[in-house]
C-alpha positions as CSV (number, residue, x, y, z in Angstrom):
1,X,-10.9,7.8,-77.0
2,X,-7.4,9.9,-78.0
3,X,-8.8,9.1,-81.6
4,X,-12.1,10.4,-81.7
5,X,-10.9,13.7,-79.9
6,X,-8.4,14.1,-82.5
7,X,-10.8,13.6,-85.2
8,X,-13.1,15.9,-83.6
9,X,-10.7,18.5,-83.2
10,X,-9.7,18.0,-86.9
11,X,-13.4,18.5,-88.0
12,X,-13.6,21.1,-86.2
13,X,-10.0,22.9,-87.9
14,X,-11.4,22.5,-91.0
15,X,-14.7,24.5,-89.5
16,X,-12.7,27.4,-88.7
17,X,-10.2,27.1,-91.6
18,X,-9.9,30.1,-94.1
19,X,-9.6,29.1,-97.4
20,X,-6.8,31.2,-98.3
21,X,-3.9,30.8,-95.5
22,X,-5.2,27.3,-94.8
23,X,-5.1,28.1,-91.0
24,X,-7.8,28.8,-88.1
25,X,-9.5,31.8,-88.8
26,X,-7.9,35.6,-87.5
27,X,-10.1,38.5,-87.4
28,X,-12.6,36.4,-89.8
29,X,-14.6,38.6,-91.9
30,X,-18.2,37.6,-94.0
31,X,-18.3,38.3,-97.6
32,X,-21.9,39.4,-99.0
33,X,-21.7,35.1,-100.3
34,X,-21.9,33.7,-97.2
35,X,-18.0,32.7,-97.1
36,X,-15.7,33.7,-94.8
37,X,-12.1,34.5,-94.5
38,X,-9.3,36.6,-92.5
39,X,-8.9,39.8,-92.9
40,X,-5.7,40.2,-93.8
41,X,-6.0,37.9,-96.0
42,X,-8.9,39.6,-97.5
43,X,-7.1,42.5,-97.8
44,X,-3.9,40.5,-99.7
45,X,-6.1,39.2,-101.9
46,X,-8.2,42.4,-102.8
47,X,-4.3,44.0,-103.3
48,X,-2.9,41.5,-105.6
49,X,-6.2,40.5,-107.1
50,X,-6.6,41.1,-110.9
51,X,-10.2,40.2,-111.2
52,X,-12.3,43.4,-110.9
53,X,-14.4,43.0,-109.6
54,X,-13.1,41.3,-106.6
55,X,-14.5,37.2,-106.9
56,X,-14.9,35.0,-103.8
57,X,-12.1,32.6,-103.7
58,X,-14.8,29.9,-103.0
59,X,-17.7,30.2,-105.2
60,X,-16.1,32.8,-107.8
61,X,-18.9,35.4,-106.9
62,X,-18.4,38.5,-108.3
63,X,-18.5,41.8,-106.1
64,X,-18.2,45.3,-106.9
65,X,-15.2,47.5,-106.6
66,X,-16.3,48.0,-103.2
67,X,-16.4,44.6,-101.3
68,X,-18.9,45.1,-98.4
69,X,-17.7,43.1,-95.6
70,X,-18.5,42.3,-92.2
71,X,-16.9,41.0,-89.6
72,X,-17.8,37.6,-88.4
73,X,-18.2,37.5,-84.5
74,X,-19.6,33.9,-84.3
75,X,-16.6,32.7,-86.1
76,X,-14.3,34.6,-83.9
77,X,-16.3,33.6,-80.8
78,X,-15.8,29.6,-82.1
79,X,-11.8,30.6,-82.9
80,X,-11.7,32.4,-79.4
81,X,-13.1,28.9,-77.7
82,X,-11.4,26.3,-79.9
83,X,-7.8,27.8,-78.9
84,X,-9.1,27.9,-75.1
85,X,-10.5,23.8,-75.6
86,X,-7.1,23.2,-77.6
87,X,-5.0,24.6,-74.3
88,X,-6.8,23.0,-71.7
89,X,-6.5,19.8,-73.7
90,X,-3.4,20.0,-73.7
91,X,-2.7,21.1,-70.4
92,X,-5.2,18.0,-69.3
93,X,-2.8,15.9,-71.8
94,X,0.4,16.8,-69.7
95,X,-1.0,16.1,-66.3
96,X,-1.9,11.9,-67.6
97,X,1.4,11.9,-68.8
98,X,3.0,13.0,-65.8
99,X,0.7,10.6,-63.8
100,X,1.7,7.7,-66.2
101,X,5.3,8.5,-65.2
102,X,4.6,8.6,-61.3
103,X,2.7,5.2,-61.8
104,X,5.8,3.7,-63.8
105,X,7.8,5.0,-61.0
106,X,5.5,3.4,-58.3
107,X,5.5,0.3,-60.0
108,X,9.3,0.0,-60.5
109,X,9.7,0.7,-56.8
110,X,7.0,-2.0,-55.6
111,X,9.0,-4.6,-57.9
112,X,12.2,-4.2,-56.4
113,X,10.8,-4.5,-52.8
């Protein structure tokens, strides 16, 4: 079951992965493609770039000098509930283990009895 979580969970990473930092989306932001990445990455990229026009990382689309982006509220929603899901998880995680300890405990007691 532990497996198919984590493979969910990993499916899901790569969902919300920017394709610059190669970490879960902050402050996501739509280019006029389609594609999506943070802004501040965005913005390092647009800085250091020496393409003009600015290309999309992912599919080499050309823009003008003026990039016209928009933030991505749907991604940010997803990023805002993945990190909630990824905390209870793990909070859920702890409380097994603990429970597993107790039962060790319980069961080492009952044995020397």
């Amino acid at each position: 079951m532990e497996d198919m979580e984590d493979a969910e969970k990993t499916k899901l990473e790569e969902l919300l992965m920017c394709p610059v930092c190669q970490d879960v989306f902050k402050d996501p932001r739509q280019l006029p493609c389609g594609h999506s990445m943070c802004l501040a990455c965005l913005q390092t990229l647009m800085d250091h770039s020496s393409d003009v026009p600015f290309r999309c990382p992912d599919c080499r689309t050309h823009f003008g000098p003026i990039v016209g982006v928009h933030r991505s509220f749907a991604l940010e929603y997803m990023d805002q509930r993945f990190d909630a899901l990824k905390e209870q998880i793990g909070e859920s995680f702890e409380s097994v283990k603990k429970l597993q300890e107790d039962l060790k405990h319980e069961v080492s007691f009952v044995h020397l009895i």
